[in-house]
N, C-alpha and C positions, 0 to 999 in steps of 0.2 A: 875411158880416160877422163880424168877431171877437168872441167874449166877453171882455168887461172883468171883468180882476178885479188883482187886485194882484201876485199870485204864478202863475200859473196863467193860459194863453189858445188858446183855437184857431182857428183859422182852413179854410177850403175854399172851393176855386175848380173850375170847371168848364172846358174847355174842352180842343180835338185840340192846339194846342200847348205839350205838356206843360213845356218848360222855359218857358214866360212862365206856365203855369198857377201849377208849382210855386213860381214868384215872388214868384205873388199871396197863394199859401196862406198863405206862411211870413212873408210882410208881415202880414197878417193877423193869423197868430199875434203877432210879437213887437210888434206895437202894442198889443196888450192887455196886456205886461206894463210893472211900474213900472219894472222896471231890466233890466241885463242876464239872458240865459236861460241855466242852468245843464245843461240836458238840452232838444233839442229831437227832438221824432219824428214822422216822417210816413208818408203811406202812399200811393202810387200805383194807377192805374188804368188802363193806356195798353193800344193793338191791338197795338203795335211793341215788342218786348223790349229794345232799343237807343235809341229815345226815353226809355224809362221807365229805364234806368239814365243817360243824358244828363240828364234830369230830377232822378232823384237826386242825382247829380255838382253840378248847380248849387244844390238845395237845402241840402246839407253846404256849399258853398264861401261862401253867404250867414251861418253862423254860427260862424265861423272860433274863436268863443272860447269855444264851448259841446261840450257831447257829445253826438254827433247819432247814430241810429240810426232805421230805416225799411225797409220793403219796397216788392215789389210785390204786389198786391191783385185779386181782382175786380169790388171793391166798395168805398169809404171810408166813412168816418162824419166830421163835423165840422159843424159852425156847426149844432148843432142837430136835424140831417137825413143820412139815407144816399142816397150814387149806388151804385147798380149798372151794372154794366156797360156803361160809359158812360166817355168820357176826364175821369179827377178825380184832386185831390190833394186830401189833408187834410192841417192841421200842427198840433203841439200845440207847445207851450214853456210853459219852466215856470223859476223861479227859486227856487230851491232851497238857498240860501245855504252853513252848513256839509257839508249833506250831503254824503258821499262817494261817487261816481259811478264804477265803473268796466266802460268797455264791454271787451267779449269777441268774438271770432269763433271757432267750432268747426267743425271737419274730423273726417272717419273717417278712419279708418287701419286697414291689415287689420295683423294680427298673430295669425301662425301661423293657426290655425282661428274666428278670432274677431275680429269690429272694438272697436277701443279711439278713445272720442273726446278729442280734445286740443285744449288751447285756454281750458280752463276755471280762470278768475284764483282765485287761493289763496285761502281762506274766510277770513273777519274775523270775529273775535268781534262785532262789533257789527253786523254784514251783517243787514239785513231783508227786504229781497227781490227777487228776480232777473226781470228779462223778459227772455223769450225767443223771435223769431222764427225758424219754420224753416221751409227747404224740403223738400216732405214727399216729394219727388220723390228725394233724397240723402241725406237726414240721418235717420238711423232714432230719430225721435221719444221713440216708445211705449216701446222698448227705454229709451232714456236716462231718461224721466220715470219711467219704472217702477223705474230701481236709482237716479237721483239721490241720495237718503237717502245711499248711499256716501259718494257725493263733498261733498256739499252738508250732511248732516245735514238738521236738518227746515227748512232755510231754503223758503221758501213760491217757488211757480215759476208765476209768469202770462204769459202770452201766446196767439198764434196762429200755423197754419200759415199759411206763405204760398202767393199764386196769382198767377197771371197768366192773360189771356185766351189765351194761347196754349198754354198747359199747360204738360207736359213743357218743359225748357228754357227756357220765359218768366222762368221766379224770376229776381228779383233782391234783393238784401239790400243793405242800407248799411249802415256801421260806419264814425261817425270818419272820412271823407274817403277808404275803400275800400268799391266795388265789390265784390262775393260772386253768383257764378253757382250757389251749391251749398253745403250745410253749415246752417248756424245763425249768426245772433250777437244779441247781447243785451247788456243791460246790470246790475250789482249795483247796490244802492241800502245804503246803510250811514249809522252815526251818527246824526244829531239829524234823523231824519224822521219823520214821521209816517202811516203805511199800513193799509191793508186789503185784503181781496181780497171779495169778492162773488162767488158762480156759481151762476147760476141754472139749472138744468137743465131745468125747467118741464116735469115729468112728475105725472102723477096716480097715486095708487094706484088697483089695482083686484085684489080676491078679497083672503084674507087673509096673512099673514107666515105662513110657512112654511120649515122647517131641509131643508136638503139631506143625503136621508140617503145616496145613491147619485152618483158621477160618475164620469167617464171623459172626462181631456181636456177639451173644453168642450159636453161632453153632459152634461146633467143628465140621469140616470136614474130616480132618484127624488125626491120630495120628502114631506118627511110620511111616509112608509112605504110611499108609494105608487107605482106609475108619473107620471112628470112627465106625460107628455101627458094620463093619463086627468083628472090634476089641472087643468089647464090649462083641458082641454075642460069639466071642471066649473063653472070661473070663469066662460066666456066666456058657458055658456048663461045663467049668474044675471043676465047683462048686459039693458041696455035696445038697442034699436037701432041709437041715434046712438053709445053704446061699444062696441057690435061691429064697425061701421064704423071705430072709430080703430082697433080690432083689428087690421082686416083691412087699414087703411092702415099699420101699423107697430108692432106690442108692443115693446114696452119689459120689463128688467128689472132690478128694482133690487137691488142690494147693501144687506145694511145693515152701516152703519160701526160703529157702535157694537154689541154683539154683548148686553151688560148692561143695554141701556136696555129699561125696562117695557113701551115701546110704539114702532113705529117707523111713523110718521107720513111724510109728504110735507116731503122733504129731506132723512129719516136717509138717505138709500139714495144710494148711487155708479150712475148709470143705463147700463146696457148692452143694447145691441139683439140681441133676440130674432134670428135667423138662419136658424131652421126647423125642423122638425121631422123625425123618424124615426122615422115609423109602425109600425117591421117591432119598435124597439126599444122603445116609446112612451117617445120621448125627446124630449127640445128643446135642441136646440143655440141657445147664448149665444155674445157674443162677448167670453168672460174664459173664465178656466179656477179654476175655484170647489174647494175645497174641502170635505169634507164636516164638515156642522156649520154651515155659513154660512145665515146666512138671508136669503132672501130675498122679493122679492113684487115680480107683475107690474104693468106702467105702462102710463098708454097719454099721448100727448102730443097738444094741441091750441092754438089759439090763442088760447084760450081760460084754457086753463089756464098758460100759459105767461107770458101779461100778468099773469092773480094773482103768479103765482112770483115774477116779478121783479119787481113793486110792491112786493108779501109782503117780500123779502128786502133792500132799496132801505128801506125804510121802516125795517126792522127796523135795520140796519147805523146810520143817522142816529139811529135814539133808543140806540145805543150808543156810540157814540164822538162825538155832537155837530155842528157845524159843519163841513162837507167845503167842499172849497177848489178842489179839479179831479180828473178823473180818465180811466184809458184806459179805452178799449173795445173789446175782443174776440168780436165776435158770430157767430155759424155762419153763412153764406152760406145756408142753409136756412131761415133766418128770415127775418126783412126780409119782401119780396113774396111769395116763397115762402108763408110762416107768416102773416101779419099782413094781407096786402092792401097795404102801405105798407112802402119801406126805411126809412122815419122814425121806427118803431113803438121802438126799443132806446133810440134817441136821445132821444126823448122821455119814456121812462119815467123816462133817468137824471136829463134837465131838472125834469121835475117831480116827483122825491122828493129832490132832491140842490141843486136851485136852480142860477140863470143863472152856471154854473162854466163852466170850461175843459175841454172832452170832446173828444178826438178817439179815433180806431180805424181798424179795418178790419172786414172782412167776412171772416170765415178759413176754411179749408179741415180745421179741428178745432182745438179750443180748448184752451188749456193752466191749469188751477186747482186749488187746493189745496178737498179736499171731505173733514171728517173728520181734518184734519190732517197727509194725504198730497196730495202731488202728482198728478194725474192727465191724461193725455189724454183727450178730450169731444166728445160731437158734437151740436150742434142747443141748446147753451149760450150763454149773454153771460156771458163772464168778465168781470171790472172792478177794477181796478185803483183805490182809491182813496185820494187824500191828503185828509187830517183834519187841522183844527189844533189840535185834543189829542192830547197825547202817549199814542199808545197802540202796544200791541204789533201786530204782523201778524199774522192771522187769517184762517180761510178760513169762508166762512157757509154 
């Protein structure tokens, strides 16, 4: 059943035949809005890589006057609740009046020793922020979110990888009434809108902030003055049992963004997975390549802690910018059932800090959010995309 609201609606249907599913989705969505939808996006769930772009094909041809963008997925979010891996569409629509909308499709291209991506629409001085879905299988993400700044300036970049139940080859993208087996597309949002972005990374600290005095590559060698590992091992003994167990199911570590702040608490930090260690070197390989001077400190993440985080920063987003009105959602396919016990767990946090808005998403394969003021790719995050109806800047939390 659709969220009612004025501007802003989503919709999700369940069921193997995906073009009458995606039918019901996008009925759904645009009965919830008062007038026509300016931007509509959805996300598939299909076994068959050719249903699921036939699915798509008719969900674009259903909003002939709107700017449609979508993937495929292994998992949706809408009406409240996530399917996983299961035949589903979710749809969002949204009316958006002046705002400036323009979608994009990105390709690589080799040149001489190096890929150059092309495709990406000329910057607007009033541009607020860009979603972008990619296939994580062709389109080299990390690379691109990591030098965006170039092309984009500090324009803020949300979204999620795409999947398909069938891997390799299953993606599929939609953009505007075309079809994409490969690449990225996405759309700009510019002029009189109103945005924010949310990314909860839902890690904990644990031992204390600590400068990287030694590295190499993405081995930390030292830290503190020390060997990283003997440091490491120091932390883990001060632990209790149930966090040597998140330990030993996955360290985390975090960056901190801000290098001048007095204290760096739960959420300064950009979170990157621990990778393993080298005994012979007492080292810990990360998965970043750190500089020396950075500081850092290790994480561990649970379901636990993860519900705070995104309550914590949900909560925090609403007594800053007021009244939210809809928004997307980009949640790690490692949450949901995974993480929580329920695909329902993201969906309902957004419901009940953000109230009976218009929420759709997917379930992504790495998340795309601004943490600190940079763009970044993420794993085991709920990016979120949200419209506000006070006038405020785009932000990352």
């Amino acid at each position: 059943m659709a969220v009612m609201t004025s501007r802003f609606a989503d919709g999700l249907a369940v069921g193997t035949n995906l073009v009458d599913t995606a039918e019901a989705a996008i009925r759904q969505a645009l009965a919830g809005l008062s007038g026509p939808p300016d931007l509509v996006c959805f996300f598939i769930c299909g076994d068959d890589p050719d249903d699921v772009g036939r699915a798509g094909q008719r969900a674009m041809a259903m909003v002939p006057g709107a700017h449609v963008i979508g993937c495929s997925a292994t998992g949706v979010i809408g009406a409240g609740q996530g399917v996983e891996l299961q035949p589903a569409v979710s749809a969002w629509a949204a009316s958006l009046g002046d705002t400036k909308i323009t979608t994009f499709a990105l390709e690589t291209l080799r040149a001489d020793d190096r890929f150059v991506v092309v495709g990406l629409p000329e910057r607007g001085s009033d541009d607020q922020v860009a979603i972008l879905l990619a296939d994580p299988y062709s389109f080299p993400t990390d690379a691109f979110i990591e030098h965006s700044s170039e092309a984009l300036g500090s324009l803020p970049i949300i979204g999620g990888l795409a999947n398909g139940l069938q891997g390799r080859g299953s993606v599929r993208l939609f953009a505007d009434g075309e079809v994409h087996e490969e690449g990225a597309i996405g759309v700009v949002l510019g002029g009189p809108v109103s945005i924010g972005t949310v990314v909860s990374q839902g890690c904990r600290p644990i031992g204390p902030s600590m400068v990287v005095t030694r590295a190499e590559d993405n081995l930390l060698l030292e830290l503190a003055g020390q060997p990283a590992l003997a440091r490491l091992e120091d932390i883990v003994s001060a632990l209790d049992e149930d966090d040597r167990e998140l330990v030993a199911s996955g360290l985390q570590i975090g960056v901190a963004m801000d290098e001048y702040a007095e204290r760096h608490e739960r959420g300064d930090f950009l979170i990157r997975g621990v990778l393993g260690i080298d005994p012979e070197r007492e080292a810990v390989a990360i998965g970043d390549v750190l500089e020396v001077g950075r500081t850092v400190r290790f994480q561990v993440r649970d379901a636990e802690t993860a519900d705070e985080d995104l309550y914590e920063l949900l909560d925090a987003h609403v007594e800053r910018t007021g009244r939210v009105d809809g928004a997307l959602l980009f949640s790690c396919n490692g949450r949901g059932s995974a993480m929580f016990g329920s695909a329902d767990h993201d969906a309902l946090a957004v419901r009940d800090t953000l109230g009976p808005i218009g929420v759709a998403g997917f379930f992504a394969a790495g998340e795309v959010g601004p943490v600190g003021g940079h763009n970044h790719v993420h794993g085991f995050t709920a990016s979120i995309l949200v419209f506000s109806s006070q006038a405020a800047p785009a932000a990352g939390a």
